[in-house]
ZADO-1210 file (C-alpha; in nm, 4 decimals, padded with zeros to 6 digits):
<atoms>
<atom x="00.0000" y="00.0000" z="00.0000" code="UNK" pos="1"/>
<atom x="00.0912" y="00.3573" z="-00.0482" code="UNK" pos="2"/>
<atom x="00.2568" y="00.5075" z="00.2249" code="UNK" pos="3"/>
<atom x="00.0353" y="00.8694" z="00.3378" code="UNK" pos="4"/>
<atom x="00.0988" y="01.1228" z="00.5572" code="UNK" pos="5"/>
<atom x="-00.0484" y="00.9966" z="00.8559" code="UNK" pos="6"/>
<atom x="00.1771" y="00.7267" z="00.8707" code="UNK" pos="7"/>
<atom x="00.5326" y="00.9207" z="00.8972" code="UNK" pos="8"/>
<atom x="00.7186" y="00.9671" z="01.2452" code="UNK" pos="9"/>
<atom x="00.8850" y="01.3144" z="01.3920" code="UNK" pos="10"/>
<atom x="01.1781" y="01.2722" z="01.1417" code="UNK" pos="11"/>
<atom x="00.9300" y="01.2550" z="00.8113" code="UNK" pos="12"/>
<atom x="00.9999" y="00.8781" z="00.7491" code="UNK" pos="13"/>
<atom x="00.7506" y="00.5876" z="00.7700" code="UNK" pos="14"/>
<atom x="00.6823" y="00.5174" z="01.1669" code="UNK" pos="15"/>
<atom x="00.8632" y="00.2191" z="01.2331" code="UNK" pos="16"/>
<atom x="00.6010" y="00.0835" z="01.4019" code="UNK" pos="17"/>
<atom x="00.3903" y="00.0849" z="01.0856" code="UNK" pos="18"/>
<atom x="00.6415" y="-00.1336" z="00.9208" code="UNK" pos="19"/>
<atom x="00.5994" y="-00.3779" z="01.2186" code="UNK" pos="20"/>
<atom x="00.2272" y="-00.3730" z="01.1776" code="UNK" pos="21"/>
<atom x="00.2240" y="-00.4632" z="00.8029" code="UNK" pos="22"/>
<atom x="00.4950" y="-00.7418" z="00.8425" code="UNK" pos="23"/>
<atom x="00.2781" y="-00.9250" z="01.1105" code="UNK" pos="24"/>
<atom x="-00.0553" y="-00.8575" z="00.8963" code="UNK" pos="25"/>
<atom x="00.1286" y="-01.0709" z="00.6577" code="UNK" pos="26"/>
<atom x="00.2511" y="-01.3283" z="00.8277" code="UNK" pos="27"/>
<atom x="-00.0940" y="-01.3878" z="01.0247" code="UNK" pos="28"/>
<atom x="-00.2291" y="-01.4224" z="00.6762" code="UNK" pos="29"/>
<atom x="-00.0022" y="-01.6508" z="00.4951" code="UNK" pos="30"/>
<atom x="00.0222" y="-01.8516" z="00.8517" code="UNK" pos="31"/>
<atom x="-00.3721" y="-01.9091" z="00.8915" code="UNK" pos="32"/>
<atom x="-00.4163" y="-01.9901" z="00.5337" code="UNK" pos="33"/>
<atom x="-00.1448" y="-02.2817" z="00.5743" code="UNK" pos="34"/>
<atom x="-00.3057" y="-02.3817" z="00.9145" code="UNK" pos="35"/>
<atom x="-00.6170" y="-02.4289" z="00.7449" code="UNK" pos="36"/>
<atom x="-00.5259" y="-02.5545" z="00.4351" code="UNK" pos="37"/>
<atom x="-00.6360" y="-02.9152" z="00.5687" code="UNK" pos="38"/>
<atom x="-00.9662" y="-03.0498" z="00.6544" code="UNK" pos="39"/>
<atom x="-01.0061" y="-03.0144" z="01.0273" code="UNK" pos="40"/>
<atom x="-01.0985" y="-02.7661" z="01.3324" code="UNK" pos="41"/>
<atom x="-01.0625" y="-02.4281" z="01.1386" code="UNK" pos="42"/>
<atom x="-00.8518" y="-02.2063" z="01.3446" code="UNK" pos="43"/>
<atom x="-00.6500" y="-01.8341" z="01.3067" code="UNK" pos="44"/>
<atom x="-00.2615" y="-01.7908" z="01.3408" code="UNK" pos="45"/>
<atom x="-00.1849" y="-01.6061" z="01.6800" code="UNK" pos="46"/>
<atom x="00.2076" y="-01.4462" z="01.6637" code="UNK" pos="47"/>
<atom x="00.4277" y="-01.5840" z="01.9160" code="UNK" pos="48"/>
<atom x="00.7739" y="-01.4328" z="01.8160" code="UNK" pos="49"/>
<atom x="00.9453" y="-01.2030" z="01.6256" code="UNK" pos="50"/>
<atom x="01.3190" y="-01.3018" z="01.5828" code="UNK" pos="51"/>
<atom x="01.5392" y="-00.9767" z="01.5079" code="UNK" pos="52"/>
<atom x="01.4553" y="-00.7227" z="01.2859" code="UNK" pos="53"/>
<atom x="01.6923" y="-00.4630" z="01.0761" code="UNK" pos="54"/>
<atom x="01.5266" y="-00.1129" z="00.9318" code="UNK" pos="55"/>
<atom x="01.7813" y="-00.1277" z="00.6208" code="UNK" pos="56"/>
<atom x="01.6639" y="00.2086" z="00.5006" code="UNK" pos="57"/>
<atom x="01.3914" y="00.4479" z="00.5727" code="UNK" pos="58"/>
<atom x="01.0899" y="00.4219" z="00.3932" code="UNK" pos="59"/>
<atom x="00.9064" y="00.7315" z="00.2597" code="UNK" pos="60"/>
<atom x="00.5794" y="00.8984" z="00.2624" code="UNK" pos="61"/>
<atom x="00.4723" y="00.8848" z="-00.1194" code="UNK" pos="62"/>
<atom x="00.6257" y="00.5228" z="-00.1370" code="UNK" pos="63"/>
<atom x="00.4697" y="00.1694" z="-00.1952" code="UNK" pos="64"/>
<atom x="00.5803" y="-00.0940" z="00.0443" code="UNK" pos="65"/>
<atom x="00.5312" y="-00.4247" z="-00.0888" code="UNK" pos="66"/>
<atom x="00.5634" y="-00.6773" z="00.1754" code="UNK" pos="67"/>
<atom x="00.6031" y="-01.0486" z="00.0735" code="UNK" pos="68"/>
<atom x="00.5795" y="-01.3606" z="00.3138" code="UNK" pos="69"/>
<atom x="00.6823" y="-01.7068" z="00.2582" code="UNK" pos="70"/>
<atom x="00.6463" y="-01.9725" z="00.5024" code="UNK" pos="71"/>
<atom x="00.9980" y="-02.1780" z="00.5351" code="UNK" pos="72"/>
<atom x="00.9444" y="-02.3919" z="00.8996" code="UNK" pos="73"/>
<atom x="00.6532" y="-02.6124" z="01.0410" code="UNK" pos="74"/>
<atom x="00.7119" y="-02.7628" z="01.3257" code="UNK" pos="75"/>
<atom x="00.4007" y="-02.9737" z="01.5210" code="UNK" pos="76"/>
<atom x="00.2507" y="-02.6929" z="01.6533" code="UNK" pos="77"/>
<atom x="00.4161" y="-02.3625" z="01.4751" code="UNK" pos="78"/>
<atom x="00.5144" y="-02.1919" z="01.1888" code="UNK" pos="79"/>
<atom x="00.8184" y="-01.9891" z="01.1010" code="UNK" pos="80"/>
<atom x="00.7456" y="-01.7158" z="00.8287" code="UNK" pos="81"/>
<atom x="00.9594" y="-01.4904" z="00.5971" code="UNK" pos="82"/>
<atom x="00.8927" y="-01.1547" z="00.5342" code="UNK" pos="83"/>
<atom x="01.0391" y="-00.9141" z="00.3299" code="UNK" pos="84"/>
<atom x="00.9370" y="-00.5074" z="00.2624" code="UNK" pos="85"/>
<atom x="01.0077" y="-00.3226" z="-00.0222" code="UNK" pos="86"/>
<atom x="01.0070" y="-00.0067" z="-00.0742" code="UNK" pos="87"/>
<atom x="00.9005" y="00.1583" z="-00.4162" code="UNK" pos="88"/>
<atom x="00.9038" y="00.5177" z="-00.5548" code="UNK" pos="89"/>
<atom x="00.6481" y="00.5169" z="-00.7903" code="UNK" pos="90"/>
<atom x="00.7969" y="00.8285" z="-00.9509" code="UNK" pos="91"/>
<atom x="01.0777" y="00.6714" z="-01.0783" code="UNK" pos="92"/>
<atom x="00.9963" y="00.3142" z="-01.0312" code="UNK" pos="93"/>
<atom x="01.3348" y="00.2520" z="-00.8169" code="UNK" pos="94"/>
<atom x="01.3133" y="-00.0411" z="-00.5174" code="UNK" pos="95"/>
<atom x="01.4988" y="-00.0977" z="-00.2139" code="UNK" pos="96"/>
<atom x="01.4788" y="-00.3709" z="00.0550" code="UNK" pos="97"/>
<atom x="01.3913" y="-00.1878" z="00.3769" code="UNK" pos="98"/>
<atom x="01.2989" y="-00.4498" z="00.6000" code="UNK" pos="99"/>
<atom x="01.3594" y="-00.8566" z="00.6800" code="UNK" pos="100"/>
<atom x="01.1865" y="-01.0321" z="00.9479" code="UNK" pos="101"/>
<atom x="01.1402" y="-01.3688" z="01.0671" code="UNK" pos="102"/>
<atom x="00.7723" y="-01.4985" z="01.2663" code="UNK" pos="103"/>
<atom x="00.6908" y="-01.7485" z="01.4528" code="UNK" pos="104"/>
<atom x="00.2657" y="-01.8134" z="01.4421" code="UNK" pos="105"/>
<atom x="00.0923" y="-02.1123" z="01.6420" code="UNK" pos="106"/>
<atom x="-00.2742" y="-02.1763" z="01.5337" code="UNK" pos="107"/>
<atom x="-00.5369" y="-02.1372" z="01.7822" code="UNK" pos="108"/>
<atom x="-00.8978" y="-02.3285" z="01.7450" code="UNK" pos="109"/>
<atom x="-01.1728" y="-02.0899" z="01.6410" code="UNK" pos="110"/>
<atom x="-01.3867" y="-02.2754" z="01.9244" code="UNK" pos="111"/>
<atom x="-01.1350" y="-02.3092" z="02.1715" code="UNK" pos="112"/>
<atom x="-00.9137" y="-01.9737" z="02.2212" code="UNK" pos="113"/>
<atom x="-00.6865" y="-02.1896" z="02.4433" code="UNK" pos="114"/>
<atom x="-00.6483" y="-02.4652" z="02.2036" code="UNK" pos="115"/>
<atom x="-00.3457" y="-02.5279" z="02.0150" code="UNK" pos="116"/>
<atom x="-00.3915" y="-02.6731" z="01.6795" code="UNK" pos="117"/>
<atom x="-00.1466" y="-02.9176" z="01.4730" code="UNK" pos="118"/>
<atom x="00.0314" y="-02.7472" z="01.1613" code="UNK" pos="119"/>
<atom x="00.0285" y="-02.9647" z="00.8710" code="UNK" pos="120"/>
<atom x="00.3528" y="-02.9965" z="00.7454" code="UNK" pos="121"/>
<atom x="00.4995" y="-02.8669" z="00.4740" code="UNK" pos="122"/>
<atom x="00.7201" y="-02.9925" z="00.1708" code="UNK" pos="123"/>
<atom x="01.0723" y="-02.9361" z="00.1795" code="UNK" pos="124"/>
<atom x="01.3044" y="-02.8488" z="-00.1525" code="UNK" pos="125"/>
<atom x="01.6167" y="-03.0152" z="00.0723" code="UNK" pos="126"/>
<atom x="01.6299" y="-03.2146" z="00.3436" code="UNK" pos="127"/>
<atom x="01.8936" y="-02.9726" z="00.4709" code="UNK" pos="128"/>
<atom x="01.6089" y="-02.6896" z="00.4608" code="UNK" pos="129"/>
<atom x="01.4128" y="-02.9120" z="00.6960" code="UNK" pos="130"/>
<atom x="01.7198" y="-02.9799" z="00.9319" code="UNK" pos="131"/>
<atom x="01.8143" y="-02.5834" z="00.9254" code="UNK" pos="132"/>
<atom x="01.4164" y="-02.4988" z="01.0472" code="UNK" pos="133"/>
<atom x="01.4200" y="-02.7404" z="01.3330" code="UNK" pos="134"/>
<atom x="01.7832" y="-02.5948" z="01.4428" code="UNK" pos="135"/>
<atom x="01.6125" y="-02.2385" z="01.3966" code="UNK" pos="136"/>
<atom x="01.3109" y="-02.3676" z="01.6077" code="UNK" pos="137"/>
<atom x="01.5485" y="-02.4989" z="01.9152" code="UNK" pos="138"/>
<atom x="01.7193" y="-02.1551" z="01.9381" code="UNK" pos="139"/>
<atom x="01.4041" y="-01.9553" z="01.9492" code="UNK" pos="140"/>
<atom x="01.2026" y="-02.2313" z="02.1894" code="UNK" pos="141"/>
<atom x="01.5237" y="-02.2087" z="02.4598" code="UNK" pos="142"/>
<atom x="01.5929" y="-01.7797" z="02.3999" code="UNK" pos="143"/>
<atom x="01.1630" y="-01.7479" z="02.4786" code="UNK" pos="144"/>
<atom x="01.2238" y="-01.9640" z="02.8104" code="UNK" pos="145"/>
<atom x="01.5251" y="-01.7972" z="02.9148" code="UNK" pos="146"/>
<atom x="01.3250" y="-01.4528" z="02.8303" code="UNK" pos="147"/>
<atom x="01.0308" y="-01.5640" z="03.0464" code="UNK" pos="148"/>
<atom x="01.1951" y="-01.6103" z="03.3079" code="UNK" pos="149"/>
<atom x="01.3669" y="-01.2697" z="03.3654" code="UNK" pos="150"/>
<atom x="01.0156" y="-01.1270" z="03.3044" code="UNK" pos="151"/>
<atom x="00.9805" y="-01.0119" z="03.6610" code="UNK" pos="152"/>
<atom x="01.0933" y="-00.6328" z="03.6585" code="UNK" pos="153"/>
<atom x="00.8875" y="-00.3767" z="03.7214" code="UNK" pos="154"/>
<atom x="00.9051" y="00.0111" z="03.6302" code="UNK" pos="155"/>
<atom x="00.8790" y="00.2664" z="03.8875" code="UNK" pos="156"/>
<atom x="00.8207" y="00.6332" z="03.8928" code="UNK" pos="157"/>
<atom x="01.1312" y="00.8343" z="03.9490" code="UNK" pos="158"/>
<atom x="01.0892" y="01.1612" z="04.1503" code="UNK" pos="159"/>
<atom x="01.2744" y="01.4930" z="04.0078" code="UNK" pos="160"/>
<atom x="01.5087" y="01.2648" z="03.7719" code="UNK" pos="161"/>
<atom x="01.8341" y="01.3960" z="03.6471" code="UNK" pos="162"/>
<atom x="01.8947" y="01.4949" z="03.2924" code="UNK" pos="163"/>
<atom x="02.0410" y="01.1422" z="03.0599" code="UNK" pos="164"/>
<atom x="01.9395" y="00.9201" z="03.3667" code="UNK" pos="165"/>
<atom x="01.7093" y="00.6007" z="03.2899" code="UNK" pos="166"/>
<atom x="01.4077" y="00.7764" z="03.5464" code="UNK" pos="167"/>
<atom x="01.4097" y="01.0735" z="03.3280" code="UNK" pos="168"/>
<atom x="01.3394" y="00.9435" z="02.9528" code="UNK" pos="169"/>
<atom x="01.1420" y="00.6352" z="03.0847" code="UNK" pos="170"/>
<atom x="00.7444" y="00.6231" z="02.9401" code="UNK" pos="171"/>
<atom x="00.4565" y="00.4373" z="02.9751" code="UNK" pos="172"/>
<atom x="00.1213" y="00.4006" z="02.8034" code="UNK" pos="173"/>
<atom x="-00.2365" y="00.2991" z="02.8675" code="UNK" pos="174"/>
<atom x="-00.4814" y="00.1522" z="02.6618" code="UNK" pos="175"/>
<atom x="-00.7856" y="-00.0327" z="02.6298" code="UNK" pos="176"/>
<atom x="-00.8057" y="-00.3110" z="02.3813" code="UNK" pos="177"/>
<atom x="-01.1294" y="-00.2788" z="02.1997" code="UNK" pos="178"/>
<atom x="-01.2821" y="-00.4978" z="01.9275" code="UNK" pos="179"/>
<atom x="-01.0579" y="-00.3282" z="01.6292" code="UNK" pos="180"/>
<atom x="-00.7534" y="-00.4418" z="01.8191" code="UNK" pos="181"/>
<atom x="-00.8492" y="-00.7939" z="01.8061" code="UNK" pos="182"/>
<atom x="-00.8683" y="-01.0778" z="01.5957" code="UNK" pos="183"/>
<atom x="-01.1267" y="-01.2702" z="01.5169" code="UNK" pos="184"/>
<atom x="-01.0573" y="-01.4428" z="01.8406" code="UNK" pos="185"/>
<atom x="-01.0650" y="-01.1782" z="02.0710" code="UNK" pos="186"/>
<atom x="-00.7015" y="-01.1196" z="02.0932" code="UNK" pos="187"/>
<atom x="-00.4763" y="-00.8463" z="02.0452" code="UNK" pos="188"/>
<atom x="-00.3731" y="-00.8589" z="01.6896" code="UNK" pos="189"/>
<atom x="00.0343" y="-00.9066" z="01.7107" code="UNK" pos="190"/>
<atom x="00.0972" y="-00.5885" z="01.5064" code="UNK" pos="191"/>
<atom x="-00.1148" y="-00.3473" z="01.7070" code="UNK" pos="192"/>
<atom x="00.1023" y="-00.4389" z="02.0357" code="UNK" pos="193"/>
<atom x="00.3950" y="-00.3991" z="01.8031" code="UNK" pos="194"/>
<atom x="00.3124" y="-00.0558" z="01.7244" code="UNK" pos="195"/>
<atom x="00.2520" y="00.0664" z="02.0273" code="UNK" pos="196"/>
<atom x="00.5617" y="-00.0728" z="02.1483" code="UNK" pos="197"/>
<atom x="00.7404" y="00.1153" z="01.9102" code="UNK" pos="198"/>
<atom x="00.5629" y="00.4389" z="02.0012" code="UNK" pos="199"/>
<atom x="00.6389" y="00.4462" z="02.3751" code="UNK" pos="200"/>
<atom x="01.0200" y="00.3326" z="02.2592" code="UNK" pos="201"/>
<atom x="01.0682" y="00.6343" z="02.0346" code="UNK" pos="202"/>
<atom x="00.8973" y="00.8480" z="02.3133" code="UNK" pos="203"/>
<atom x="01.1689" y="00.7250" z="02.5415" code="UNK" pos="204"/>
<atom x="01.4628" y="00.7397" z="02.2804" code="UNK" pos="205"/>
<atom x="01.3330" y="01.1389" z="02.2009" code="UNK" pos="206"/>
<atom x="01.3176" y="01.1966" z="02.5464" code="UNK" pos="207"/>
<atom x="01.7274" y="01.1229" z="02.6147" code="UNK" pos="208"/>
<atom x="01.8272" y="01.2769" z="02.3046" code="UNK" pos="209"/>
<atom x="01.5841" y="01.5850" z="02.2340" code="UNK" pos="210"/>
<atom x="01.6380" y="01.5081" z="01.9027" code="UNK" pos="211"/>
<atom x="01.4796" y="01.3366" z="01.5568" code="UNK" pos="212"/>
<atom x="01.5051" y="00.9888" z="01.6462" code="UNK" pos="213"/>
<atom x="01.4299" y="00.6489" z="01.3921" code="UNK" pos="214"/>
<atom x="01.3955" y="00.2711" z="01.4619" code="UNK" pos="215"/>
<atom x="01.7041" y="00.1036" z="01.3391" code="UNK" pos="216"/>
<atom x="01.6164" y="-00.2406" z="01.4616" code="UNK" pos="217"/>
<atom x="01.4119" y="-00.4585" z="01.7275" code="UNK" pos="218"/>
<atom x="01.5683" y="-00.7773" z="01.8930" code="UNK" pos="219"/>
<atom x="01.3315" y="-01.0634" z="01.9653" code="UNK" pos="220"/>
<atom x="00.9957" y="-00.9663" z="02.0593" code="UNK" pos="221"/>
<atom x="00.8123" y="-01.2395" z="02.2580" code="UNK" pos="222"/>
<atom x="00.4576" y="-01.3049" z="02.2772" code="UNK" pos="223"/>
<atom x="00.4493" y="-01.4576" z="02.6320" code="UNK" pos="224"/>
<atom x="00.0726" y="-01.4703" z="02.6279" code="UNK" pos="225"/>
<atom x="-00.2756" y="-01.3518" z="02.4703" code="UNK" pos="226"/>
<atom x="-00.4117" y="-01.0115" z="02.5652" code="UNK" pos="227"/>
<atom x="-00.8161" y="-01.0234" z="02.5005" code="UNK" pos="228"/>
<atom x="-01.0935" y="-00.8054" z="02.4429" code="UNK" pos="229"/>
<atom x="-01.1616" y="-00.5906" z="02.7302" code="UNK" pos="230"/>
<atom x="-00.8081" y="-00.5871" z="02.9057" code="UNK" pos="231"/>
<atom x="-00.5928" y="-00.2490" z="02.9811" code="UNK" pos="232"/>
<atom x="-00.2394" y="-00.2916" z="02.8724" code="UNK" pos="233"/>
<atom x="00.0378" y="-00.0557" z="02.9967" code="UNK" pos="234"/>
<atom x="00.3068" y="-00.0701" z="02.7449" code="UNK" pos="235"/>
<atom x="00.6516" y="00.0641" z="02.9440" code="UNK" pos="236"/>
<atom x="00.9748" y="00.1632" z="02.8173" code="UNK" pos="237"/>
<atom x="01.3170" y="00.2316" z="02.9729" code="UNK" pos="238"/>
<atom x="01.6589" y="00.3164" z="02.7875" code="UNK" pos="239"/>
<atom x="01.8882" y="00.0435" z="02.8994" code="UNK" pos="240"/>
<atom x="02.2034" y="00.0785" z="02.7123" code="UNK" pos="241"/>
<atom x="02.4140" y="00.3593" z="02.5023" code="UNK" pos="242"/>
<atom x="02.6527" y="00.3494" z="02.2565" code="UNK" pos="243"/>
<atom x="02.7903" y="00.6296" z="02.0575" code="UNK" pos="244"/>
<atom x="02.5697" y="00.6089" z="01.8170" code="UNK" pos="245"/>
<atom x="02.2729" y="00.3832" z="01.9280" code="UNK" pos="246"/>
<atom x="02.0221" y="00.3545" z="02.2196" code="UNK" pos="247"/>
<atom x="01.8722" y="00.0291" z="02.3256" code="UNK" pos="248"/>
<atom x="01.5356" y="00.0516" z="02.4642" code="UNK" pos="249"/>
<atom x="01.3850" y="-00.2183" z="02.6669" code="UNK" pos="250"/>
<atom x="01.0011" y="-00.2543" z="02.6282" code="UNK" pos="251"/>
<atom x="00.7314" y="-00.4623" z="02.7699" code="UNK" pos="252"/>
<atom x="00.3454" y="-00.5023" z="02.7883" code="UNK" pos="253"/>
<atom x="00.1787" y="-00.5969" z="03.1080" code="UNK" pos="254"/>
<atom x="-00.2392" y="-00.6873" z="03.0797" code="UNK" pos="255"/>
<atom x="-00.4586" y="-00.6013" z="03.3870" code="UNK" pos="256"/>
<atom x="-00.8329" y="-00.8231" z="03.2474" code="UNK" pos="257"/>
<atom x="-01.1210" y="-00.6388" z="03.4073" code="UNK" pos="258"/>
<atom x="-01.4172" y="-00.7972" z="03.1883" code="UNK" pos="259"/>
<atom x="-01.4040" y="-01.1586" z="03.0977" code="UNK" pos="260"/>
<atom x="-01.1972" y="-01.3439" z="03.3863" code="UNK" pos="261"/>
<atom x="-01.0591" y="-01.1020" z="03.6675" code="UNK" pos="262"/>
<atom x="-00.7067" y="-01.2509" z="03.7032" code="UNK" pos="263"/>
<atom x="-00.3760" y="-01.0532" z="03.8472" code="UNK" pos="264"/>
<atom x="-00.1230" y="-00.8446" z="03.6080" code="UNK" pos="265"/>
<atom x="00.0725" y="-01.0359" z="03.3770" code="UNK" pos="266"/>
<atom x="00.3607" y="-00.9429" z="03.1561" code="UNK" pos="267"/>
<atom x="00.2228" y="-01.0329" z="02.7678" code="UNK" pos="268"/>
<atom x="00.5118" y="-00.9182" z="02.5667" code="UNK" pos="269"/>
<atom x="00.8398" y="-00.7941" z="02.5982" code="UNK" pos="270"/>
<atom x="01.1647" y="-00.6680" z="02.3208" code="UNK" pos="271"/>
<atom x="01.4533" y="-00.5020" z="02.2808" code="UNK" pos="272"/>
<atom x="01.4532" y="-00.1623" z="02.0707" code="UNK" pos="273"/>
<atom x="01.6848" y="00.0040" z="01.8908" code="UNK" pos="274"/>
<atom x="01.7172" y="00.3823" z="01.8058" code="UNK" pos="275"/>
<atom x="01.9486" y="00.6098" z="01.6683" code="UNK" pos="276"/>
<atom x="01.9356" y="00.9938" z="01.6531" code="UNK" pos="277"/>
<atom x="01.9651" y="01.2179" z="01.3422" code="UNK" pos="278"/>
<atom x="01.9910" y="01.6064" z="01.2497" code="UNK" pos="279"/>
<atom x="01.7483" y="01.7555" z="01.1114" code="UNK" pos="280"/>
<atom x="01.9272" y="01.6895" z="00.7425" code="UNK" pos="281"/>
<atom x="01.8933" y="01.3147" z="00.8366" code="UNK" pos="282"/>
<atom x="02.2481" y="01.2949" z="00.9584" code="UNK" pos="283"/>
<atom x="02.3861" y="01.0319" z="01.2434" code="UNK" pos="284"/>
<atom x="02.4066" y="01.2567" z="01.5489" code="UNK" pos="285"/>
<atom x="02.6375" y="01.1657" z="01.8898" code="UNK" pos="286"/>
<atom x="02.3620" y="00.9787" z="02.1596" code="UNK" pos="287"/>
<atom x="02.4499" y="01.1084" z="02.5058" code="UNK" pos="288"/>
<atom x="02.5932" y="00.8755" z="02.7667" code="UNK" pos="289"/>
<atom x="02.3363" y="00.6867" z="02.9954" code="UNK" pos="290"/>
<atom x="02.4178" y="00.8107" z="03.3618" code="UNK" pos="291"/>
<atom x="02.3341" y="00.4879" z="03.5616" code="UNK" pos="292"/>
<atom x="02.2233" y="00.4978" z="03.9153" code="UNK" pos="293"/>
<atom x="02.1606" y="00.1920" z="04.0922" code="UNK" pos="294"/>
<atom x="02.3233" y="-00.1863" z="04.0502" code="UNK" pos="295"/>
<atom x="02.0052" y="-00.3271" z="03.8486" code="UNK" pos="296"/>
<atom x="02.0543" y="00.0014" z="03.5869" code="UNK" pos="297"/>
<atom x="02.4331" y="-00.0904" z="03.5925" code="UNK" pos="298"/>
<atom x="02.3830" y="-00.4738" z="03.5130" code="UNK" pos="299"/>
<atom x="02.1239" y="-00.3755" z="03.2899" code="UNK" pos="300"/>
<atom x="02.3611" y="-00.1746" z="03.0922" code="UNK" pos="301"/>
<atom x="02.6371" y="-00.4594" z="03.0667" code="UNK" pos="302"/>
<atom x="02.4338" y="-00.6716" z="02.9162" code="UNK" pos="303"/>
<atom x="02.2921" y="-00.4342" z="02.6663" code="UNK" pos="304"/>
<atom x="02.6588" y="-00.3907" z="02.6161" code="UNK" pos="305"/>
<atom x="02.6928" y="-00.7231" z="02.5150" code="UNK" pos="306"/>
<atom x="02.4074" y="-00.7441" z="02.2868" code="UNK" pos="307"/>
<atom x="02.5576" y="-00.5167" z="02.1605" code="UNK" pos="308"/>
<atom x="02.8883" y="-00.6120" z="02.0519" code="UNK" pos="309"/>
<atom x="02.7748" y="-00.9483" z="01.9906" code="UNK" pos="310"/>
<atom x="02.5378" y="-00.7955" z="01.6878" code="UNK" pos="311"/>
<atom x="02.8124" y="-00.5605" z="01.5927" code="UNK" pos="312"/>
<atom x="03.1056" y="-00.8552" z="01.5903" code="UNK" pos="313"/>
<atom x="02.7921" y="-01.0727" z="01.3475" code="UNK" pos="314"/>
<atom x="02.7396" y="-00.7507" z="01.1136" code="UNK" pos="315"/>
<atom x="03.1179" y="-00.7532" z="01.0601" code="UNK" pos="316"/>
<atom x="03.1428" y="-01.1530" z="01.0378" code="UNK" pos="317"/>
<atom x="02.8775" y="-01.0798" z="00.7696" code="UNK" pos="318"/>
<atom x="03.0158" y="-00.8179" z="00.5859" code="UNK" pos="319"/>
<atom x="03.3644" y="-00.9690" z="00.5499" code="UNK" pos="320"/>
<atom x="03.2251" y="-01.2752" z="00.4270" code="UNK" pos="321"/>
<atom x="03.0043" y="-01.0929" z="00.1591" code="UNK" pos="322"/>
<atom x="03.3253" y="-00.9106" z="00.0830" code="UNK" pos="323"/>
<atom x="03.5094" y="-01.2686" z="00.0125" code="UNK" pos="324"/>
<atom x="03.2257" y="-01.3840" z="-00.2291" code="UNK" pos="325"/>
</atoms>
């Protein structure tokens, strides 16, 4: 679709979060259409991951993204899904890749909400294809564990925060899921959360850096469990690590359910952001340093440290190797 106005961020660009959205719109529909493409319970495709994800280049306003999905994993009970964006200027009929993401969908019974279905399973061009998915599947099953179970923080309010410190730039929103955030199910469509993920991020990322800010990636974003119809989500974000160039943003959802089944808060989602600030001409500006305060901020910040260098030493790795071929 066309990109319009309505859809840009601060900087003029496409709102990363409206990439996000379109990437999970197609892989929910290329997911349920496999999940169904069998005679049995009909069901819908309900987002469980979203493996790391690379803006390549801005995308803008006046542009045609074409997003393309291709299912390449089935596993019993998920399915990993390709998706590409491209941007087109329509004007001069040039293309550029701007995105690449890789989903993971698990299909829920249309009569059952809590039901998961089987996948049937798809045909494989190489047996090494099939081996590659199920190694792909193992990593993602143990890094969603290992995710869960750090999923206890909490964000606070910070009282008269100094300038640069994680208290002052840290955000939060509120909101009601309504019936045009769901699915057919009831559930929050993947996408929407996604979006508003990536709003309260950027809020956070503008915040430090009083400046023009864009996405430049998002680390795994895990789908820990379904938010429903009727349930207030407050979607929190605090910076967590700075490089000289980059901010890492840590994001997650937590669901209070008020009008089906009255349960206690639970943490639905949570990710990794990343931002980086420009000039007003669209140039890479200098992110000040995070001033941590307390020993969680500090251990926080060494291991955004090392997510960070460990993407940095793979983009090299990758880059060498491109250079060899």
């Amino acid at each position: 679709r066309i990109m319009r106005p309505d859809d840009a961020n601060i900087a003029g660009n496409v709102h990363g979060g409206t990439i996000l959205k379109m990437i999970e719109e197609a892989g929910a529909i290329i997911s349920t259409r496999h999940c169904n493409s069998q005679a049995g319970e009909p069901c819908v495709a309900a987002l469980a991951r979203v493996e790391r994800t690379d803006f390549l280049s801005p995308m803008c306003i006046g542009e045609v993204a074409n997003v393309s999905a291709e299912i390449t994993y089935t596993s019993r009970h998920s399915v990993e899904v390709q998706v590409n964006v491209m941007s087109e200027n329509i004007l001069t009929g040039a293309k550029k890749l701007t995105n690449k993401a890789t989903l993971w969908y698990v299909p829920l019974s249309l009569k059952n909400v809590n039901k998961v279905l089987e996948v049937p399973p798809m045909q494989y061009a190489r047996k090494e294809q099939e081996d590659e998915g199920k190694k792909r599947y193992e990593e993602q099953k143990l890094d969603r564990l290992e995710t869960k179970q750090r999923n206890g923080d909490v964000m606070l309010p910070v009282i008269n925060p100094e300038p640069h410190t994680v208290g002052y730039s840290q955000s939060s929103l509120i909101h009601l899921v309504g019936p045009s955030d769901c699915t057919l199910l009831g559930f929050v469509h993947g996408g929407v959360t996604m979006k508003l993920m990536d709003e309260v991020a950027g809020i956070v990322a503008a915040r430090h850096c009083k400046t023009n800010i864009v996405t430049a990636s998002v680390d795994a974003i895990n789908f820990h469990e379904k938010i429903k119809k009727g349930c207030v989500i407050t979607v929190s974000g605090r910076m967590t690590f700075t490089s000289n160039k980059s901010m890492e943003i840590e994001v997650f959802v937590d669901a209070d359910p008020f009008v089906d089944e009255p349960r206690e808060r639970y943490r639905a989602v949570s990710a990794f952001f990343t931002y980086v600030s420009l000039s007003k001409e669209g140039k890479p500006l200098p992110v000040p340093q995070l001033l941590t305060e307390t020993e969680d901020e500090k251990r926080r910040f060494e291991e955004g440290k090392g997510r960070y260098l460990q993407t940095k030493a793979k983009r090299q790795a990758q880059m060498q190797q491109a250079a060899q071929q």
